[in-house]
N, C-alpha and C positions, 0 to 999 in steps of 0.2 A: 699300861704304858703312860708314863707321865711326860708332858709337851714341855719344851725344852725352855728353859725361862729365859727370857731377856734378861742382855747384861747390857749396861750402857761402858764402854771403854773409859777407865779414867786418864788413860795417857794420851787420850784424843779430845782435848779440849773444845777444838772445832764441831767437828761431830757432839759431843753432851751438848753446846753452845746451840747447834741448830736443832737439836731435838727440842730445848726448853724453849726456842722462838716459833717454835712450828707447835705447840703444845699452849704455852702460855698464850701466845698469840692468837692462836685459833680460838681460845674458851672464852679470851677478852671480847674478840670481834662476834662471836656467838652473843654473849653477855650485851653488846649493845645492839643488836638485834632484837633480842627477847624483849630489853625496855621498851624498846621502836613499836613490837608487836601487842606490846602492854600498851601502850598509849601515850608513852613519850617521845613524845617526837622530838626530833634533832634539829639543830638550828645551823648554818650554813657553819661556825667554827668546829660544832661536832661531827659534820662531815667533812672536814678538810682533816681532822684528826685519823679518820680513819686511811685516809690513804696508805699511809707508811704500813698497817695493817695489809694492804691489797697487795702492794709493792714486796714486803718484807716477810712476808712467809711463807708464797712459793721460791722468792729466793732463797730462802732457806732448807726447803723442799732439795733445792738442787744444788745444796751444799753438803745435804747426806749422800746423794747419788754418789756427786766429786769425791767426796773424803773417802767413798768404798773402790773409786774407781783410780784415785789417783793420789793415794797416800803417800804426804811426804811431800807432797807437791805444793808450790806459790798457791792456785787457784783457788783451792776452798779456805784459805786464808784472809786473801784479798775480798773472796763475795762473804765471808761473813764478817769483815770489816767493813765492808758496804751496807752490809744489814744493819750493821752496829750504828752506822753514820744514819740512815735510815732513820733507828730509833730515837736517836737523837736529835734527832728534826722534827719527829712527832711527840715528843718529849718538851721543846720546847713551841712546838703549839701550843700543846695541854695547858702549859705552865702561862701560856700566853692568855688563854681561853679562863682558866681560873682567878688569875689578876685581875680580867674584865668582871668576873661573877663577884669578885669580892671587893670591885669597886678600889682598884687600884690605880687602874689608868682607864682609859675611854675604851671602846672598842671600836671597831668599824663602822661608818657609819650607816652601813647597807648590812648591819649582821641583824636580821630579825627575816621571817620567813611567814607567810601564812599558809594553810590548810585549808585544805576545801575551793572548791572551784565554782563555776556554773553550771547545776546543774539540768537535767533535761525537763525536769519543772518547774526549774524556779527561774528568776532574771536574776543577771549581774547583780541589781544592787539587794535583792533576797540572799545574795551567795556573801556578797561583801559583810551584810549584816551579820552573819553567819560563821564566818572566816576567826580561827584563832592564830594570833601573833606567837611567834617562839622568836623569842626574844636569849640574844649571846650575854646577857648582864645578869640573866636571873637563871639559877640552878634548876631543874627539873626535878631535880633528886638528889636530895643528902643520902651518905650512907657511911654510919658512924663520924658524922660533921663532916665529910666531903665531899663535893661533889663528885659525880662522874670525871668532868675535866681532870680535875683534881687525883684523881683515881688513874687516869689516867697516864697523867706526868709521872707519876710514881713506878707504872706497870711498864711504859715507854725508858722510862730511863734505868731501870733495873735490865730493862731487854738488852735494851744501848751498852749498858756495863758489861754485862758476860760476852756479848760479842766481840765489843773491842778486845776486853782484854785477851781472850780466845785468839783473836787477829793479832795481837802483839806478844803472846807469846810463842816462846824460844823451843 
């Protein structure tokens, strides 16, 4: 007995739309985890990136539910144009975040973060000595000449594209 294959609908743009944001999305925000677990740590613009990540892929989750439940209908139109808007806001973070790494404009002037604390053997200033800066100017990691950010804007606004356009079509 052979298990029935997934078909993704091509006359449901919505639905294909939230499978690739619930897909795509999910492997990114895994992927800067893994770095995180590897030993790069994230600096307060690489967490503000991920948000639209947190935000935009359980909505997207309940844009499959919508589309099986209410075909045809405004709603999963309008939330994966919200996802779409989503993406585009963390889109231009990235795009924000990589300008700073490449020394384009300034960045904030509170974007730098340290690691490590006090801890129950040593004193404050043993901790301080100790402490590594993640600094939002300087890349953690190239991969193929671009940063994470960088990778980022790219992944963010390819998301941003299929959703809208999914949400504007007829």
């Amino acid at each position: 007995m052979r298990a029935p294959a997934v078909s993704i609908p091509k006359s449901d743009p919505v639905r294909v739309a939230a499978i690739l944001v619930v897909l795509v999305g999910t492997a990114t925000i895994a992927g800067a985890w893994i770095f995180e677990l590897m030993g790069y740590a994230p600096c307060p613009l690489c967490l503000d990136q991920r948000l639209p990540y947190y935000a935009g892929i359980p909505l997207a989750a309940v844009v499959l539910v919508t589309t099986r439940r209410a075909e045809g209908r405004r709603l999963p139109r309008a939330l994966i144009g919200l996802v779409g808007l989503l993406f585009l806001y963390g889109a231009s973070l990235a795009a924000y975040h990589a300008g700073v790494e490449w020394k384009l404009w300034a960045g904030p002037s509170d974007c730098a973060v340290g690691t490590g604390g006090p801890s129950a053997t040593g004193g404050l200033l043993d901790s301080l000595n100790e402490a590594v800066l993640i600094r939002c100017d300087e890349p953690a990691l190239l991969v193929f000449g671009l940063s994470l950010a960088a990778w980022n804007a790219v992944i963010s606004l390819a998301l941003s594209a299929v959703s809208l356009r999914a949400a504007l079509l007829r």
